[in-house]
N, C-alpha and C positions, 0 to 999 in steps of 0.2 A: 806224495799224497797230502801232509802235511799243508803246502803251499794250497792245492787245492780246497783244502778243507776252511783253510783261514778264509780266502777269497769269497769263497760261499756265505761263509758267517755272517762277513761283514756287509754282504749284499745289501742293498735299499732298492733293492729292483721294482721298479712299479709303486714305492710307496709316494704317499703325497707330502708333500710339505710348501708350507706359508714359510717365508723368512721377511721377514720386515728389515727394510733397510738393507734390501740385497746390494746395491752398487755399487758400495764402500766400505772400506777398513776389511772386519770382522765381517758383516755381512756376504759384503762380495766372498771371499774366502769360503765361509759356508757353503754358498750356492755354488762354486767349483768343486767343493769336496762333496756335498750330499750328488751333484749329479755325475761326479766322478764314476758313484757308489751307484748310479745306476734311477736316482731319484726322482721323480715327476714335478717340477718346481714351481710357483709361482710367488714372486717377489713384488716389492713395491718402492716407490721413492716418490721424491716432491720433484726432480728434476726429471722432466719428460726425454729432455734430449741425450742427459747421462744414462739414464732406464733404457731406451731406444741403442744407444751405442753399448751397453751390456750385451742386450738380449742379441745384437746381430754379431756379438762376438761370440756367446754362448752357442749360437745357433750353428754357427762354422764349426765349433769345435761336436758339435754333433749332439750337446745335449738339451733333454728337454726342460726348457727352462720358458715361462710365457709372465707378463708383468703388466702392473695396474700403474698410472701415477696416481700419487696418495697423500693425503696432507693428513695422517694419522694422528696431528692434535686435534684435527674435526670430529664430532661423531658421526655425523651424516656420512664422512667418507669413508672412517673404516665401516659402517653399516656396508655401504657398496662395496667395497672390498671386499667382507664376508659373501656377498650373496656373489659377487663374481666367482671367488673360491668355490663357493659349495655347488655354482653351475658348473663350474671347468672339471670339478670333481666328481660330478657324481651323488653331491651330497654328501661326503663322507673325505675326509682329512685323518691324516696319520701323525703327522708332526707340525708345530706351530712353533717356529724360534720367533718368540718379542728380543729382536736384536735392536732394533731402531734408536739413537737417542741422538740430542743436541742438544748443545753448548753455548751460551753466551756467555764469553768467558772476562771476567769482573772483578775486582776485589768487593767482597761484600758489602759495605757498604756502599757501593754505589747500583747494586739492581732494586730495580721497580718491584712495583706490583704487577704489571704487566710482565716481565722479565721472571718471575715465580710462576705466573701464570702459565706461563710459554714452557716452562721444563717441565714443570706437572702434568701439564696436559700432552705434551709430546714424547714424556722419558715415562713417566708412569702410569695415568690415567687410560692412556693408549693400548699398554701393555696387560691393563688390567681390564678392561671393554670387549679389549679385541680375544681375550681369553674367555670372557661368558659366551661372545658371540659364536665362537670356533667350541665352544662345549657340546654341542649338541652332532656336529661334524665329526668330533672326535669322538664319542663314545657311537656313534655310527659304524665306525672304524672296526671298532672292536680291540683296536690299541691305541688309542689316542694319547698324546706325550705333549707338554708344552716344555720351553725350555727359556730361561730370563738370562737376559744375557747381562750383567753386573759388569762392574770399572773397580779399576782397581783404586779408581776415585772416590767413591763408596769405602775405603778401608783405609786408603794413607792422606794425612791432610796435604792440600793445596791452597797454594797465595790468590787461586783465583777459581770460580768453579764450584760456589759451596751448596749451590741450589742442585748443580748435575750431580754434584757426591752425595747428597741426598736423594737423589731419585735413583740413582741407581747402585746406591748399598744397599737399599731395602731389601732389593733380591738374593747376596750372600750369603741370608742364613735358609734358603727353602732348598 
């Protein structure tokens, strides 16, 4: 009974979830286990052809999982993003993992301005947008959850990388 009871718990049956940056690393990972669990997915990335070879592997394995390509340092695109979500949904979102980030990886003195630009806007700005935008989806819900996905970069220094340990220690302490 036990087994049974656990099983049920940990259900996500039918819930929704955004995962930014489903294709790789941690992401990818995510969208196997939330729709393990039974999850309703939609994911995003910059590379259409690695999003496309996901989604027809996820699809095989039977879960549902459907995806945007996404340059989530734009705002124009995560706006589109949001409104794809909240048509595929219903209007109403359950969970939102801001998992997305990237690296230009440097010794600090040598990144641009451009190069600040490009982390900010891609590891943080992104994460912090696409959370107002999904606010209104989530309390739709009636349980709405965001979740920031932080590096361990953000906590232990690195010889290279001081712009992405900035963007993504912020999240640590929430």
């Amino acid at each position: 009974m036990a087994g049974a009871e656990q099983s049920q718990r940990w259900s996500l049956k039918a819930k929704t979830v955004l995962v930014t940056g489903g294709t790789k690393g941690i992401g990818h990972a995510i969208v196997e286990e939330f729709a393990g669990f039974g999850a309703v997915i939609h994911t995003c990335a910059r590379n259409e052809y690695e999003l496309n070879e996901c989604l027809s592997k996820w699809q095989k394995k039977g879960f549902q999982v459907t995806g945007s390509v996404c340059d989530a340092s734009l705002r124009p695109e995560r706006e589109k993003l949001m409104q794809t979500v909240s048509s595929m949904f219903g209007g109403k979102l359950d969970i939102l993992i801001n998992n997305l980030g990237a690296i230009r990886s440097k010794p600090t003195l040598d990144y641009t301005a451009e190069d600040f630009s490009f982390h900010i806007s891609t590891n943080l700005e992104s994460a912090y947008h696409l959370s107002q935008l999904a606010h209104p989806l989530l309390k739709a819900s009636g349980c709405g959850n965001i979740i920031f996905m932080s590096s361990i970069a953000g906590v232990v220094s690195a010889s290279v990388g001081s712009i992405y340990s900035a963007t993504k220690g912020l999240y640590t302490n929430y």
